[in-house]
N, C-alpha and C positions, 0 to 999 in steps of 0.2 A: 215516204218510208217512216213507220212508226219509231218512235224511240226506243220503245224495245228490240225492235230488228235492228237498228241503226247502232245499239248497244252489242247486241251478238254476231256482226259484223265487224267491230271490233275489236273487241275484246277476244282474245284466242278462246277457244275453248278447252275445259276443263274435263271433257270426257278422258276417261283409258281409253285409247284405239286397240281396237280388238287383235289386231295382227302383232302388237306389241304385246300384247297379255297370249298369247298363242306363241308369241318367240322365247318370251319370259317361260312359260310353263316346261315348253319344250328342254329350254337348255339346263333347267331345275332338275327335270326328269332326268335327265341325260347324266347330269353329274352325280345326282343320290347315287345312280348306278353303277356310275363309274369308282364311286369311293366304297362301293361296296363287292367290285369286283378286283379293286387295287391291290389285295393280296395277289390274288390269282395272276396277277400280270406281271408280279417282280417289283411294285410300288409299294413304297411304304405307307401304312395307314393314316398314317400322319401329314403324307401328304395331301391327300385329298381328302378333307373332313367332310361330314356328311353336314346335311342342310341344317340336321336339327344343333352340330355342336356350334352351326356359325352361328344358328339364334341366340344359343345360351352367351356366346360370346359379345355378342350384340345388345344382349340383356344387361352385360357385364362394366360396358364401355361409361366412362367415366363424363358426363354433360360439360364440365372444366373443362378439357381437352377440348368438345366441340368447338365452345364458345370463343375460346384461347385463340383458336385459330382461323376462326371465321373473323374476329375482330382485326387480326391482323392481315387479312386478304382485306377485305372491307376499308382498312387505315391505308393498308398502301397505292389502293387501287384511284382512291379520293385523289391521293398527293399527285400518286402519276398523270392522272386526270388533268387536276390545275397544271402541273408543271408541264405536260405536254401541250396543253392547247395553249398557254400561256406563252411558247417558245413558239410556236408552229406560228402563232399570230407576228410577234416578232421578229419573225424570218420571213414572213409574208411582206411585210412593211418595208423590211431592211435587204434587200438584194444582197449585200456586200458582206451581214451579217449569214445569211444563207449560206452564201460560197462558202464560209471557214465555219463554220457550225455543219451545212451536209455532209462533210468526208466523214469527221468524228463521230454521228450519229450511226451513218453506215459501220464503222466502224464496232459500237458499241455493242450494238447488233449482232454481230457477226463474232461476239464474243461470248463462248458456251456458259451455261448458267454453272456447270462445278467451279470454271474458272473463277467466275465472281463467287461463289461461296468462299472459293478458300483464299481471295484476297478480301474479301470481308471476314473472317476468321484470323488474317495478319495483321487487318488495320484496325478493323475495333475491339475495346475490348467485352461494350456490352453486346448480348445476346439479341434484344428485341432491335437494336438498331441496328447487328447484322443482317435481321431479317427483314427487316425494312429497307435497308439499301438494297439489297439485290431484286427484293421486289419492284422497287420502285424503279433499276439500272434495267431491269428486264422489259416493265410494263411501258414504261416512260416513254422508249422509245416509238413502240406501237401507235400509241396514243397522238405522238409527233408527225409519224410519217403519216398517217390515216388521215386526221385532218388539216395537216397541209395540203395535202393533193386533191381534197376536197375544196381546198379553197380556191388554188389554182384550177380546179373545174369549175365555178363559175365563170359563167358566161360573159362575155367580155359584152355582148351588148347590155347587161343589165349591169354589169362593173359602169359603163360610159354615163348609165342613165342613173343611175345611183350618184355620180361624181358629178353630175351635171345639175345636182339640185343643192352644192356645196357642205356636202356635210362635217359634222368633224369625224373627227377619228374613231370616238367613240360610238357615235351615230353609224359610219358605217357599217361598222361590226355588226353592231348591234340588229340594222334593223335588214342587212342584206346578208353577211358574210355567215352569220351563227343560223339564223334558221335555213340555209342552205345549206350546212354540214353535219346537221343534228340529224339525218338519217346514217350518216357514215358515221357518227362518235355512236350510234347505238351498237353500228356494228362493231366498230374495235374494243364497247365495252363486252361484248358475248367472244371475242376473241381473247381478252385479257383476263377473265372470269374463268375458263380453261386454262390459260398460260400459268394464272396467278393460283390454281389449286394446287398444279402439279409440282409447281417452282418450288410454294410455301413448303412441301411437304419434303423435300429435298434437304433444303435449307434449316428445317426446324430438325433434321438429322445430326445437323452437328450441333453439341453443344448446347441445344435448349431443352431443359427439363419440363416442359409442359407443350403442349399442341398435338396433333395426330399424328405427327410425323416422328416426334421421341416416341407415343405407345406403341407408332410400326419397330423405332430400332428395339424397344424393349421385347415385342414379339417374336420378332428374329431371333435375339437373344437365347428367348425362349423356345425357340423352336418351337411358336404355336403360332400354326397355320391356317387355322381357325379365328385367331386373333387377328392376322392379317388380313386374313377376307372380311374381315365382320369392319375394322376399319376402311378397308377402300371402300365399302359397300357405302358406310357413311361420306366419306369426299365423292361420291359419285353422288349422294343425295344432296350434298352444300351445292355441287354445283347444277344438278336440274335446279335448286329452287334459286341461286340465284339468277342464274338464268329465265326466268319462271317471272322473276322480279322485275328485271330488266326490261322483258317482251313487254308486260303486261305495262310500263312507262309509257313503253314506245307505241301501243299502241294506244294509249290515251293522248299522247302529244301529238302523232302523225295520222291522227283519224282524219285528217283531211284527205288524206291518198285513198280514202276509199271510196 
């Protein structure tokens, strides 16, 4: 295999898929029509704005806000990162540390993101480190649970034969335990890159004067609905491309699976 097939074999490709540009088209069509027949139906025109007024609004949107907030998905997603696999390893190591760290984790989990907003709202009084706690109380734990159980799937015969050649601690990891989970942390980073768009946006509701998520409540505000669609439209672009970002990693680190 040439290099360049061995390249495009990897590396995803960058075409539009047709059926995707033919679903796009369609539901474009579908909705001009719909906001142009929304009188006739008992709808207010304001609710379904036409395509051309989500451009202008689109045209409108402020680059600050994008950035604001892609930096702050991007900062928390890092910390959850380290602090999840950094724990996950520790609980691997420590049976006993396990036991009394797994309930709480489950636990944290199972607690709804408003909750953590509004007990980050009681307990801090800055903004950006509200919204980095809850990211990180959200993210963190994914990040924990995904590569611990990755690591308890390695295989106990290569666990024996790895121990059998006296490594340290750090050598284990290192040269058995992390590239055997490094297909499972790509996947909990494409599942926390999702988590952590819809979280931020939440969160950046209360209280913070800048991100996409204060120009949605100022939208609302406004009763401009137009505004609203022109912003999701963007958090649905942050996250193809980082997602986009992510694949395009994974598949330069895991070109060996092919």
């Amino acid at each position: 295999m040439s290099q360049e097939e061995l390249r495009e074999s990897v590396v995803p490709s960058l075409n539009f898929p047709r059926q995707t540009f033919v679903s796009l088209l369609v539901f474009a069509v579908c909705w001009e029509a719909l906001s142009h027949l929304a009188p006739y139906l008992g709808i207010p025109p304001f609710a379904i704005p036409s395509l051309v007024k989500i451009a202008q609004s689109i045209a409108t949107i402020t680059p600050i806000d994008v950035v604001v907030t892609l930096a702050r998905v991007i900062g928390a997603l890092i910390a959850s990162f380290v602090l999840g696999v950094a724990l996950a390893m520790a609980m691997y190591r420590s049976e006993a540390l396990d036991n009394y760290l797994h309930p709480m984790i489950r636990i944290l989990m199972a607690v709804p993101v408003v909750s953590w907003i509004l007990f980050a709202v009681l307990w801090f009084p800055g903004v950006e480190f509200r919204i980095g706690f809850v990211l990180v109380v959200v993210c963190g734990p994914v990040f924990l649970v995904d590569s611990l159980d990755a690591m308890r799937g390695v295989p106990r015969e290569l666990r024996s034969m790895m121990r059998s050649f006296r490594p340290t601690t750090l050598q284990y990891f290192r040269k058995l335990i992390l590239p055997a989970i490094v297909p499972t942390l790509f996947t909990s980073w494409k599942v926390n890159i999702s988590l952590a768009i819809r979280v931020v946006t939440i969160a950046e509701l209360v209280g913070a004067v800048t991100g996409i998520g204060h120009q949605l409540s100022v939208a609302e505000e406004l009763f401009s609905v137009s505004d609203v669609f022109a912003w999701t439209i963007v958090l649905v672009a942050l996250l193809f491309l980082l997602e986009a970002l992510v694949a395009r990693v994974e598949a330069r680190l895991l070109r060996w699976r092919t």
